[in-house]
C-alpha positions as CSV (number, residue, x, y, z in Angstrom):
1,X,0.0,0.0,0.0
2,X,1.5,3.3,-0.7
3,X,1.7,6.1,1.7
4,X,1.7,9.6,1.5
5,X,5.2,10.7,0.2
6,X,5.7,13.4,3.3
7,X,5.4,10.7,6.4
8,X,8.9,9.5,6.7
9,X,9.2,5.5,7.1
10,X,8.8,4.3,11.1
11,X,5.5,4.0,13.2
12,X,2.9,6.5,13.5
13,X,0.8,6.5,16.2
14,X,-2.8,7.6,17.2
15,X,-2.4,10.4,19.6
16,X,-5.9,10.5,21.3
17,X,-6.1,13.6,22.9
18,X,-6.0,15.0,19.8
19,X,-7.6,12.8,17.8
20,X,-11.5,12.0,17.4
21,X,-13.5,8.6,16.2
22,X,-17.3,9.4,15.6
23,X,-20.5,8.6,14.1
24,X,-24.2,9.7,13.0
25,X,-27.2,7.9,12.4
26,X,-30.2,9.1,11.5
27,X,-33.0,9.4,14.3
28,X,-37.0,9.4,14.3
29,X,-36.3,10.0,10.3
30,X,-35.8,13.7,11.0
31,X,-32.6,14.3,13.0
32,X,-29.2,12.9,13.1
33,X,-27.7,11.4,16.7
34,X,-23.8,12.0,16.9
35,X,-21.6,9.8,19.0
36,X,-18.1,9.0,19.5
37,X,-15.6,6.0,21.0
38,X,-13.2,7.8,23.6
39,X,-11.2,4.9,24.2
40,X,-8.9,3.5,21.1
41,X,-5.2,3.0,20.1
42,X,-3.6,2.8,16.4
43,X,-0.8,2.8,14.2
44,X,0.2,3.7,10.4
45,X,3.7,2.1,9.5
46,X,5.5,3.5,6.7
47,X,8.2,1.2,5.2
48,X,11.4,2.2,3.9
49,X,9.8,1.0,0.7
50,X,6.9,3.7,1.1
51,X,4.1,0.5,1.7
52,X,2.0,1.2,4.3
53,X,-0.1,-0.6,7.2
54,X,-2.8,0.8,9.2
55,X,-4.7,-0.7,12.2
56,X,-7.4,0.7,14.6
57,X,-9.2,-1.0,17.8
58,X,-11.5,0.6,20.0
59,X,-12.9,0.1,23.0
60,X,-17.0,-0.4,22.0
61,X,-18.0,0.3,25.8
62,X,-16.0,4.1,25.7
63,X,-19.2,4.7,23.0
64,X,-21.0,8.0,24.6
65,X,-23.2,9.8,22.8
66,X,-24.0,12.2,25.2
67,X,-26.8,10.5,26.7
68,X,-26.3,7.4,29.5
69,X,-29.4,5.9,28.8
70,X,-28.9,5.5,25.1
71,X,-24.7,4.8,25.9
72,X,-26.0,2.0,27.8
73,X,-28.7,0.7,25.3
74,X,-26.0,0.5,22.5
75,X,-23.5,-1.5,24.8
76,X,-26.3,-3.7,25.3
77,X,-26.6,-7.1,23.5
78,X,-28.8,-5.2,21.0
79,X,-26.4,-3.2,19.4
80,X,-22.3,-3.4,20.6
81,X,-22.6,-6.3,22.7
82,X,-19.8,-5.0,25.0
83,X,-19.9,-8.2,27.3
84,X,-18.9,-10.5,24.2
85,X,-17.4,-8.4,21.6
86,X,-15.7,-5.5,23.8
87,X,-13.3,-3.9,20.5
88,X,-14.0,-3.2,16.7
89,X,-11.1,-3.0,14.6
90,X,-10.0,-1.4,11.4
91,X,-7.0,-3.2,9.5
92,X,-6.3,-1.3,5.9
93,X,-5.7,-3.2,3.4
94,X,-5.2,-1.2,0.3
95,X,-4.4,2.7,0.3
96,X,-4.7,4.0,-3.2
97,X,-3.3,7.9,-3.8
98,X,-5.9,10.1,-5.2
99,X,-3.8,13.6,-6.0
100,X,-3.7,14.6,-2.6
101,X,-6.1,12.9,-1.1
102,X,-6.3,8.7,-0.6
103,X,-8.5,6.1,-0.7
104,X,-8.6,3.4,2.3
105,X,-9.5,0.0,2.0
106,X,-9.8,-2.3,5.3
107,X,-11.5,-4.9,6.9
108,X,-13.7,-3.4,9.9
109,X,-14.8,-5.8,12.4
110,X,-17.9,-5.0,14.5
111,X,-19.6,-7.7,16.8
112,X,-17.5,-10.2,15.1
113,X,-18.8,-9.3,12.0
114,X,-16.0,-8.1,9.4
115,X,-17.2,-6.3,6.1
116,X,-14.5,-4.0,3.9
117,X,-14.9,-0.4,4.1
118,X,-13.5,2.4,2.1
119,X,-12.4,5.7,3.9
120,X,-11.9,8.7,1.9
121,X,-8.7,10.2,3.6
122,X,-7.9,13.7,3.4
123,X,-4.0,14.0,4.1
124,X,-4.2,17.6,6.4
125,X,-0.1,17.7,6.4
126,X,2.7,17.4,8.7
127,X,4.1,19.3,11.3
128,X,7.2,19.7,13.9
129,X,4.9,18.4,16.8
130,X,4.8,19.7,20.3
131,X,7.6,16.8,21.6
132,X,10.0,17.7,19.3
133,X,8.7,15.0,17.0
134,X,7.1,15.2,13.9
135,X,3.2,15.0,13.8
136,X,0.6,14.2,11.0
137,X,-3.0,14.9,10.5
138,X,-5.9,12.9,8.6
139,X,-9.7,13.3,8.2
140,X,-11.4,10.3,6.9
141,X,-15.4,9.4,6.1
142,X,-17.5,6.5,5.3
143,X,-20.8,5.3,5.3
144,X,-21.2,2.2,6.4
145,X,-24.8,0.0,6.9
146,X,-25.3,-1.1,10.4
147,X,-27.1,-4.3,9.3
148,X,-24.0,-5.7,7.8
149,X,-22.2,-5.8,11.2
150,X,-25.2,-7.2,13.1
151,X,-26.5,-3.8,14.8
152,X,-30.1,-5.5,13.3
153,X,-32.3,-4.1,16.5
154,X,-35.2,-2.4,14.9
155,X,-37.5,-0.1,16.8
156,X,-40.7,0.6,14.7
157,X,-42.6,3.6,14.5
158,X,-46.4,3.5,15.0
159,X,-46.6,5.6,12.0
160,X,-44.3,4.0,9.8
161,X,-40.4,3.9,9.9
162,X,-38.0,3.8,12.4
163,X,-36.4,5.0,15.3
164,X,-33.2,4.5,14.1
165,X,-31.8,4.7,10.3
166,X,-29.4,1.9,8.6
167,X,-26.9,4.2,7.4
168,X,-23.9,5.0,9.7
169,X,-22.0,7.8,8.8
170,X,-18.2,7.6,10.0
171,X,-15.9,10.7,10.4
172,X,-12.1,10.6,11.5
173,X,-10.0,13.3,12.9
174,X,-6.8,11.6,13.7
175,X,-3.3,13.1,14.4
176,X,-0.7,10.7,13.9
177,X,2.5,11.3,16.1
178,X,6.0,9.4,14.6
179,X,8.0,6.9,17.6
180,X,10.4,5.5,16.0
């Protein structure tokens, strides 16, 4: 996989105080509910050859969307299923260069259940870093069908529709700080 020609070769990591992993799904059919993982870890490796690897896990139970009621519903067994399947991971597996920008392939694993996704990446630059090592940024989307993961918990309407839409809308922020 090739990488973007600025990042020199050595590991990248997630720094996650500066970074952000979240979602949207649509809610009632008329509104959009935002949430977010605050607990995950990952790398991007650049080889002297300028391949690349990527991985991502997060911690399903750090999901908070603002509201403890409906944080605790989706670590329930009818969405994350915390208690048997406590981390979803990303593992890339083709990064294709599109003029500045990339395109990400990897398998994503949710609930056991692992589906390729495709992450548009915007490369935001690089940067001296604030521990006098260099620092890179990325925002990334994807849409992604909860079905296909088994998030299948339906909760009709009484007029029709429901409570909560199939279509997951992904959004990365990540800064990416070089170790070694």
């Amino acid at each position: 996989m090739s990488a973007p020609t600025e990042l020199p070769a050595g590991t990248w990591v997630i720094d996650p105080a500066h970074s952000t992993l979240q979602f949207s799904v649509r809610h009632l059919m008329v509104s959009k509910v935002r949430g977010r993982f605050t607990e995950f870890a990952g790398t991007l490796v650049i080889h002297a050859d300028g391949t690349a690897d990527a991985d991502v896990e997060m911690k399903v139970a750090s999901v908070t969307t603002d509201n403890a009621q409906r944080d605790g519903h989706l670590a329930s067994a009818d969405f994350f299923d915390v208690a048997n399947h406590p981390v979803a991971t990303f593992k890339a597996t083709g990064i294709k260069a599109l003029s500045t920008d990339f395109s990400v392939t990897g398998d994503f694993t949710i609930r056991g259940n692992t589906h390729p996704v495709t992450l548009d990446v915007e490369f935001l630059g690089t940067g001296p870093g604030m521990a006098d090592a260099p620092v890179a940024g990325f925002s990334a989307t994807a849409t992604i069908n909860r079905r296909d993961f088994g998030l299948t918990t339906d909760i009709p309407m009484a007029d029709g529709g429901a409570v909560i839409g199939d279509k997951i809308n992904l959004t990365l922020d990540v800064e990416v700080g070089l170790q070694s």
